[in-house]
N, C-alpha and C positions, 0 to 999 in steps of 0.2 A: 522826489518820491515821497516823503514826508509831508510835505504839501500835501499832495492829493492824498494819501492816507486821511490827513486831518479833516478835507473836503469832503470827503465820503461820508467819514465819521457821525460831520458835524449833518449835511442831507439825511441819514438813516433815523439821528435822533428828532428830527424834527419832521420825520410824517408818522413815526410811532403813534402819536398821542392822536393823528388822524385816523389812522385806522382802526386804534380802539374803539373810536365814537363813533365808526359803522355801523349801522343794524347788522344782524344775525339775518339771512334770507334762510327761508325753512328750503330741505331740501324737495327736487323735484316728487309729484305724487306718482305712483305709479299704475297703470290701468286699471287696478280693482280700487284705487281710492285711497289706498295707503301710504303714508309717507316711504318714503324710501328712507335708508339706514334705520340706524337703532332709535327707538322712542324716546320722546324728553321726561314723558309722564309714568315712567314704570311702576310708581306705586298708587296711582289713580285709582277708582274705584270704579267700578261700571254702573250706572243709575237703575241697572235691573239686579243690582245683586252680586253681577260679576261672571253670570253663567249667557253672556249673552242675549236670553231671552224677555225680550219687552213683555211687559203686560198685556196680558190677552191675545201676545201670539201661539208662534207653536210650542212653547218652550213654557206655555203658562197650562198651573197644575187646572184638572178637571174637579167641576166643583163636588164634595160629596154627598152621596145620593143616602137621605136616609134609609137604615135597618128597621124592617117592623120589627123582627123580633129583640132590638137592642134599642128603640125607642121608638113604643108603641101610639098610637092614638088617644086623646084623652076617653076616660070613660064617663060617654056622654052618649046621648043617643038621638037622634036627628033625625028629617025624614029623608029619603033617597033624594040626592041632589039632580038638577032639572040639567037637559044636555047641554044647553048654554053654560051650567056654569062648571062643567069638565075643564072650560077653554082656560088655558094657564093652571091647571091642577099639579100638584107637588107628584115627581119619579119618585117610587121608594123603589129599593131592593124588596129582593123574594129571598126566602130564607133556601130555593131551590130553583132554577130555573135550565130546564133540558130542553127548551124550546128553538134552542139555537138562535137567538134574538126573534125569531118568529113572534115572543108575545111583550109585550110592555107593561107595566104598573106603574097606576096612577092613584092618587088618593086626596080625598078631598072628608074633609074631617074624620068619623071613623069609617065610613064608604068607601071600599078598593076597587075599583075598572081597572081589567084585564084585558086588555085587544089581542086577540091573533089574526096573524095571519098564514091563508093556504088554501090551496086549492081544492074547489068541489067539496065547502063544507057543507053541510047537510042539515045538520041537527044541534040541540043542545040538550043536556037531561040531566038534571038532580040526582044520582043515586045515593044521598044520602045527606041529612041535615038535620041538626037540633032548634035551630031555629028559623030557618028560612029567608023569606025575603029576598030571593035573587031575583035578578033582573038579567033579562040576555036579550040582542038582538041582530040578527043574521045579517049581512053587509048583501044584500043582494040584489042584481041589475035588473030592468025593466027588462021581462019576456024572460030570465035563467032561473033555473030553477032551484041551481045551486048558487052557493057563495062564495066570496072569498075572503069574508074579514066577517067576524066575531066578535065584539064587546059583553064580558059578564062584570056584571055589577052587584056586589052585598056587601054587607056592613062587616065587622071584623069588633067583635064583642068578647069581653070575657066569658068564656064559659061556651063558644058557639066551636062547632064540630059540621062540617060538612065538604060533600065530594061531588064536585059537578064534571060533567063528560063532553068532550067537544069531538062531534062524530061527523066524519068526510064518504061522501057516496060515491060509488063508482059502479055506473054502466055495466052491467051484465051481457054476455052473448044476447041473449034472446030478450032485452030491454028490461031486466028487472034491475032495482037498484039495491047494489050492495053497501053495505054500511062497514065501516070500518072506524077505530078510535085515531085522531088525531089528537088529542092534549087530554090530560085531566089536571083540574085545578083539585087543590086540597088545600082546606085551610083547619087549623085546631088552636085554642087558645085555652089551657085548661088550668085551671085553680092555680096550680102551682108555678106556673110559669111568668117567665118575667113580660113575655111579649107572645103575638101569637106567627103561629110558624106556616108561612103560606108556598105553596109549591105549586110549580108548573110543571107535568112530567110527560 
């Protein structure tokens, strides 16, 4: 009995040192990709940060959209920029916009374009400005009379005050066209202010 005791013994101690010098086989993955049991790497770092989200997916912040009123335009004064070169123009915020995304702003040096959109626009009209210079033009299809998109265009200067009107028609019983207000823009930028304050409403 002692014998084989000894035999055993001496077999156990001599494949120890084999089996040390095994590799590690990583455990099976499982259907979503991940190892199965607990991680080797718990204090890893994630190359996004740790939240998951890779650069420029969903998880990656929206870039922000300049404030006129919190940084304004230089003051400078330019002529109205030509339609070609709208294309890649800078989004600002509105200090107000009730248009329910219906209108956009763009801006390209001190010059704001405003787009909306809606149905059966009709008209545009000034009712009121200190310095002028708008630009408007009605999106409207070969043979309709009406429109459905809007572009106004003015410059945004210290000291300028104006209220323009973006007015939608609609069919009458007896074919006359009624007029009703879809948007008005407001812009004011006055002496004391840091920036000027444009609204959509």
């Amino acid at each position: 009995m002692k014998k084989l005791l000894w035999i055993g013994t001496a077999l156990l101690g001599a494949l120890a040192p084999a089996q040390a010098a095994e590799p590690q086989i990583a455990p099976p993955a499982t259907p979503d990709g991940a190892a199965a049991g607990p991680r080797a790497e718990t204090g890893a770092a994630l190359p996004d940060g740790g939240d998951g989200a890779a650069g420029g997916g969903e998880g990656a912040a929206a870039p922000a959209v300049r404030a006129l009123e919190k940084a304004p335009p230089a003051p400078e004064r330019t002529p109205r920029p030509a339609m070609a070169e709208w294309d890649g123009a800078e989004p600002v915020q509105l200090a107000r916009d009730k248009s329910g995304a219906a209108c956009k702003a763009r801006m390209r040096r001190e010059w704001l374009r405003i787009d909306c959109t809606a149905h059966s626009l009709a008209a545009v009209r000034t009712l009121g400005a200190s310095a002028g210079e708008e630009w408007f033009r009605l999106d409207q299809k070969n043979g309709e009379e009406l429109a459905s998109g809007v572009s106004v265009v003015f410059p945004v200067r210290r000291g300028d005050r104006r209220v323009i009107e973006i007015l939608t028609g609609m069919w009458a019983y007896r074919g006359e066209l009624g007029i009703s207000t879809s948007f008005v823009i407001s812009e004011q930028w006055l002496d004391g202010d840091a920036g000027p304050l444009v609204s959509v409403l």
